[in-house]
BAVEX-604880 format. One record per residue (C-alpha): residue in three letters; x, y, z. Coordinates in steps of 0.05 Angstrom, whole numbers, always signed. Each point is the difference from the previous one (the first is absolute). Example, Ala and Ser with C-alpha at 12.3 -4.5 7.8 and 13.67 -1.06 7.14 Angstrom:
2
ATOM  code       x       y       z
ATOM   ALA    +246     -90    +156
ATOM   SER     +27     +69     -13
***
This chain:
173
ATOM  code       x       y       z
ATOM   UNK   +1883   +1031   +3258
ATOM   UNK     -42     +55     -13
ATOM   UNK     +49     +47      +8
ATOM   UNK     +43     -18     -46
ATOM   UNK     -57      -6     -53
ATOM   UNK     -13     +79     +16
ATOM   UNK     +75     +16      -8
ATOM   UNK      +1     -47     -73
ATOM   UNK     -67     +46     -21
ATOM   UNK     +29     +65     +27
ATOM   UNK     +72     -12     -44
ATOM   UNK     -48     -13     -58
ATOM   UNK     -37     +55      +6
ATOM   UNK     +56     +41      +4
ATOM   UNK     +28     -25     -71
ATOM   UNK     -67      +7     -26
ATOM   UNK      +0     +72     +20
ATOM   UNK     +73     +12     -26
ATOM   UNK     -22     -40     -61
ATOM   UNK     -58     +50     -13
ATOM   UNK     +49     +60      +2
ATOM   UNK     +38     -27     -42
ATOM   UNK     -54      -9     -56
ATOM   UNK     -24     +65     +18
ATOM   UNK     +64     +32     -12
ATOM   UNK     +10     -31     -57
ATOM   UNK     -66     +19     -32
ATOM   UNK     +19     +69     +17
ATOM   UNK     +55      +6     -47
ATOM   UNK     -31     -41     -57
ATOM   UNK     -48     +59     +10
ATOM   UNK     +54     +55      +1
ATOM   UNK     +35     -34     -58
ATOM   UNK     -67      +4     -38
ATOM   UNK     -13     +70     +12
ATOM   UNK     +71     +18     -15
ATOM   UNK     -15     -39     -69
ATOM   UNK     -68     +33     -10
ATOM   UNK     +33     +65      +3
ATOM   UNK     +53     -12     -54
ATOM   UNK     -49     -29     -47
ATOM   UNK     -49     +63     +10
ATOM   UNK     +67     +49     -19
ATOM   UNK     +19     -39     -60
ATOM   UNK     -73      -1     -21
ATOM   UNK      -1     +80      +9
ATOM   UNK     +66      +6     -36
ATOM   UNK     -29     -35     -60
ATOM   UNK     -56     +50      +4
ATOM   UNK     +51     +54      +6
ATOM   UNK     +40     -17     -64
ATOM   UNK     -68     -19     -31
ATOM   UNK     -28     +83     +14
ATOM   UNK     +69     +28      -9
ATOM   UNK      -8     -33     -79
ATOM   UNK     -54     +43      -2
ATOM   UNK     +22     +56     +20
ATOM   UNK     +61      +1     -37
ATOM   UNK     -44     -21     -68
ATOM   UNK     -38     +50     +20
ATOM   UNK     +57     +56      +2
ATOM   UNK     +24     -31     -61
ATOM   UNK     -61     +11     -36
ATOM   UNK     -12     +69     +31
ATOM   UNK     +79     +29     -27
ATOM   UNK     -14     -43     -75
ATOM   UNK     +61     -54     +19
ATOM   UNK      -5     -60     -47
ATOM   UNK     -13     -55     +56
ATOM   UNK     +69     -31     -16
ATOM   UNK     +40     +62     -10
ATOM   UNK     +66     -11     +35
ATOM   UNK      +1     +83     +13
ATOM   UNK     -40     +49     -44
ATOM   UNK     +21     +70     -27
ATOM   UNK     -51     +38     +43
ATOM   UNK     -42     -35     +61
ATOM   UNK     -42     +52     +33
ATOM   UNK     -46     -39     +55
ATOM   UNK     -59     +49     +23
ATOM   UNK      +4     +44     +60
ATOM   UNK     -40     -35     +41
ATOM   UNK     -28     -87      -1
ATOM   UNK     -62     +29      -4
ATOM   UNK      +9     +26     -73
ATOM   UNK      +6     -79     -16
ATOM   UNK     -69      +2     +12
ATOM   UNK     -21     +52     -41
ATOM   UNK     +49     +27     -38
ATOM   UNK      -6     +77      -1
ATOM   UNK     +42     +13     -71
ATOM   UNK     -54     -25     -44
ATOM   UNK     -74     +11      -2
ATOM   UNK     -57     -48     +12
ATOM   UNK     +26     -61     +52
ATOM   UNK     +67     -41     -16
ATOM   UNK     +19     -46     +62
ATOM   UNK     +59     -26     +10
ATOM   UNK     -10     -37     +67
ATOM   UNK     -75     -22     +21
ATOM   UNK     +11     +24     +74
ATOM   UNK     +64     +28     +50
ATOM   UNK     +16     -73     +33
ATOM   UNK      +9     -11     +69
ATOM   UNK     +71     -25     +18
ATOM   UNK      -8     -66     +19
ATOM   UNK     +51      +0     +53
ATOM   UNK     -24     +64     +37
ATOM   UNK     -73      -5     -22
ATOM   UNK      +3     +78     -14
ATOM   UNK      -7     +39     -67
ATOM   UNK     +64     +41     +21
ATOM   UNK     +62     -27     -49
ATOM   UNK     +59     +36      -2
ATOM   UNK     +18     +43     -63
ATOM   UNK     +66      +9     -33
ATOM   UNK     -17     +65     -37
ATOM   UNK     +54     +32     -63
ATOM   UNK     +18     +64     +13
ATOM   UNK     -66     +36     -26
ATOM   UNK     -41     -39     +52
ATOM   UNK     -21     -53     -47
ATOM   UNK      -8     -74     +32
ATOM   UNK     +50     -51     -34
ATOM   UNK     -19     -57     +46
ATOM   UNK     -32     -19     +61
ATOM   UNK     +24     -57     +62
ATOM   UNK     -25     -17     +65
ATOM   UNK      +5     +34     +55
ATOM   UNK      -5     -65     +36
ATOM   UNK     +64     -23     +51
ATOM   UNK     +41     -62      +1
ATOM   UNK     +40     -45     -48
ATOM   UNK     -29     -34     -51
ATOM   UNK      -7     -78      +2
ATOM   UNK      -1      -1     -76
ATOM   UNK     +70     +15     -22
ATOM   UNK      +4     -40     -64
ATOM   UNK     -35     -21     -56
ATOM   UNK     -42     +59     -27
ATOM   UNK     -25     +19     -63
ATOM   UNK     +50     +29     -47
ATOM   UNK     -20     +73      -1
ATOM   UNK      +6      -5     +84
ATOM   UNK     +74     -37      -6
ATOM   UNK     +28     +65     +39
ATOM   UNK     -53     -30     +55
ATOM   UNK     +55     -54     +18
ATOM   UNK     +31      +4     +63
ATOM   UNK     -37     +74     +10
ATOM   UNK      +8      +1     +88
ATOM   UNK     -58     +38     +14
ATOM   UNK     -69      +7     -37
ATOM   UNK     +20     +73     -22
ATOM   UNK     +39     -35     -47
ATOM   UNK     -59     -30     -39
ATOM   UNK     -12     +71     -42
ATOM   UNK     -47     -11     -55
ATOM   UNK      +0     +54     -51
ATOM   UNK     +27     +24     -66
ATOM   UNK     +68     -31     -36
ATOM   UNK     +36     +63     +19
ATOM   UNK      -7     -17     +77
ATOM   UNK     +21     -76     -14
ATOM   UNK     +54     +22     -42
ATOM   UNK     +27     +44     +59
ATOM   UNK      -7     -45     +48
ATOM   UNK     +30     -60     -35
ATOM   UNK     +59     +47     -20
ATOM   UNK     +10     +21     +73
ATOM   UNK      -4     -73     +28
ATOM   UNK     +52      -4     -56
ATOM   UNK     +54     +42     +23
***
């Protein structure tokens, strides 16, 4: 009789075991599935902060060339030759900012942006240098509707009507 009691706890104690596993496994992947989760939420939080700085930047260049903040595309828009002259404009005397500070992208966490320059080497807009696909692909603000469907964050360029004329045109065709 007592060895078949040992055998009954042995069996049992070998589901219990197998039973642990199992929970532990399965903890495991609620924890991978969380992380996984976490991660998404933190890159749609630093896209918002993205399009949020890229505003700036691009009211910023507005201001800088005299654009009308609405202007579909303006006669002449001349950004400066550098982002730093948005913070202290060099053509007129005294100090006249038009951005408070060079942002960090919030996708890199650098101050590097890249530049699409006109032909005389003055900036039209700025985008991130960042990698990857966007998760946001729809539903932006109407002076970022070229954003939809943009495949890489390049795509994002915030700058002067001219650029977002181009580049609307282009996606056009």
């Amino acid at each position: 009789m007592a060895g078949t009691m040992r055998i009954g706890r042995a069996a049992c104690g070998g589901f219990a075991y197998l039973f642990l596993l199992l929970v532990v496994a399965l903890l495991a992947m609620a924890a991978a599935a969380s992380v996984g989760i976490g991660a998404a939420m933190a890159r749609r939080d630093a896209e918002q902060q993205l399009l949020a700085v890229g505003m700036e930047f691009q009211a910023a260049l507005r201001s800088y060339s005299g654009a009308p903040a609405n202007a579909a595309m303006p006669a002449v828009a001349q950004g400066p030759r550098a982002l730093e002259d948005l913070l202290k404009d060099p053509r007129v005397p005294g100090l006249r900012r038009h951005l408070r500070q060079i942002y960090a992208d919030p996708l890199t966490g650098k101050q590097e942006w890249g530049l699409i320059k006109d032909p005389g080497g003055f900036i039209l807009g700025v985008y991130s240098l960042a990698d990857g696909k966007p998760l946001q692909r729809t539903g932006f603000a109407p002076q970022l509707g070229n954003f939809t469907d943009a495949e890489d964050y390049r795509s994002w360029v915030f700058g002067l009507p001219v650029v977002q004329a181009a580049r609307t045109n282009a996606a056009a065709h």
